[in-house]
N, C-alpha and C positions, 0 to 999 in steps of 0.2 A: 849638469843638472840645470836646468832652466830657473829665470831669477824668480818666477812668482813658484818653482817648488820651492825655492830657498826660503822664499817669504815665509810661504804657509809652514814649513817643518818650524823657525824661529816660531812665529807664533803659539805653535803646538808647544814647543818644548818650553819656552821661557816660562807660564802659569803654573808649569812642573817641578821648576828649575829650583824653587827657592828652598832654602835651609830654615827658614822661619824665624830670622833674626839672632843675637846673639844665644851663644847655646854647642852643645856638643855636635861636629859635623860628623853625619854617620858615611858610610860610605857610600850609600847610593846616592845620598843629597850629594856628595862631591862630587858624583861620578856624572850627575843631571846638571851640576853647576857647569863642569867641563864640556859638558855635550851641548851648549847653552853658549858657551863661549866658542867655543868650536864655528858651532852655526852663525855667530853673529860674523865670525870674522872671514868664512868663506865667501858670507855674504858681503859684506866688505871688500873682500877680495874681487868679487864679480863685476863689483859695481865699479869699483876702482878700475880695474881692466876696461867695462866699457867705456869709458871715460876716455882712458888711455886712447882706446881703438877708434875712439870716435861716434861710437852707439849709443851713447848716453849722453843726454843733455846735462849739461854746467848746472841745471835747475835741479834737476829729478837728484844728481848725486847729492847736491846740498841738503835738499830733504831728507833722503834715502839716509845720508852719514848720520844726518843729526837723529834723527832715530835708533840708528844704532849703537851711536856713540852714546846715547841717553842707557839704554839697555846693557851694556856693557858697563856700563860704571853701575848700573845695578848689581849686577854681577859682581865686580869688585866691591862695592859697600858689602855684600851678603857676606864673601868669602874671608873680609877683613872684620866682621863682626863674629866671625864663629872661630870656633877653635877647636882641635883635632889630638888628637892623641897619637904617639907612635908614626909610622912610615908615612900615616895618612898628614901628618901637619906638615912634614918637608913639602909633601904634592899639594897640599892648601897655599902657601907660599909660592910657590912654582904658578901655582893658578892664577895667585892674586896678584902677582908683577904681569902675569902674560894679559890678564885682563885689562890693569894700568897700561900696557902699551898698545892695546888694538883702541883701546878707551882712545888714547894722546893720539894717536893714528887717523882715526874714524874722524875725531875733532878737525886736526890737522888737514883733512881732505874736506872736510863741511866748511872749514874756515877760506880756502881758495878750487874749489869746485869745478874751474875753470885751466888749472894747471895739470896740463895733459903728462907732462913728463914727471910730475908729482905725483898723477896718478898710477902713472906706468910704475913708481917705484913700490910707493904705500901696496899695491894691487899684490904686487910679489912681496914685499913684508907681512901684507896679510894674510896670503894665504902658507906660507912658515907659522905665522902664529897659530893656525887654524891644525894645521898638520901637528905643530908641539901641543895642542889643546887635544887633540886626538889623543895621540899618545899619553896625556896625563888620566886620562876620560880611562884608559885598560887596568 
């Protein structure tokens, strides 16, 4: 998928995504939280590769991370402020470490923008984080 679909679907989905502060998470708010987290970190992932591959400016990825990384740790603050009953609180936890690491990730790749073989690595941890954010999302 191409990076400005990536953009637009994140935008779509994050104004969707939120649980509404602390409070009981029902399942679909978890399930938009995850698909939310998913999105950021594919996207992550995209960007990180082009970096890697040489496509992307040192610039555009600095921008690009710090954005996401800002949006991601929203994600974590939502999912660390609500709380879940039953099967759904193990997969709230699950969520909100995986969010804590594409968060530290995204940061990590906005902080030296310019380290190609950083890229190449974060690129492939993010999108595992993307693919386990999937999987919490069913």
């Amino acid at each position: 998928m191409p990076l400005r679909a990536w953009i637009c679907l994140v935008l779509l989905v994050l104004p969707t995504a939120a649980c509404g502060g602390e409070g009981t998470l029902s399942t679909k708010a978890f399930q938009k939280q995850a698909e939310s987290l998913q999105s950021l970190a594919a996207e992550g992932g995209l960007v990180a590769q082009g970096r890697a591959d040489g496509r992307a400016t040192g610039t555009f990825v600095s921008v690009q991370t710090e954005y996401l990384a800002k949006a991601a740790g929203k994600v974590e603050t939502e999912l660390g402020a609500a709380h879940a009953s039953g099967g759904l609180e193990q997969k709230r936890k699950s969520a909100l470490r995986l969010a804590g690491r594409v968060t530290d990730e995204l940061g990590e790749l906005h902080r030296a923008p310019d380290d190609r073989a950083l890229a190449e690595r974060l690129g492939s941890d993010l999108r595992d984080a993307a693919d386990a954010a999937e999987k919490l999302a069913k």
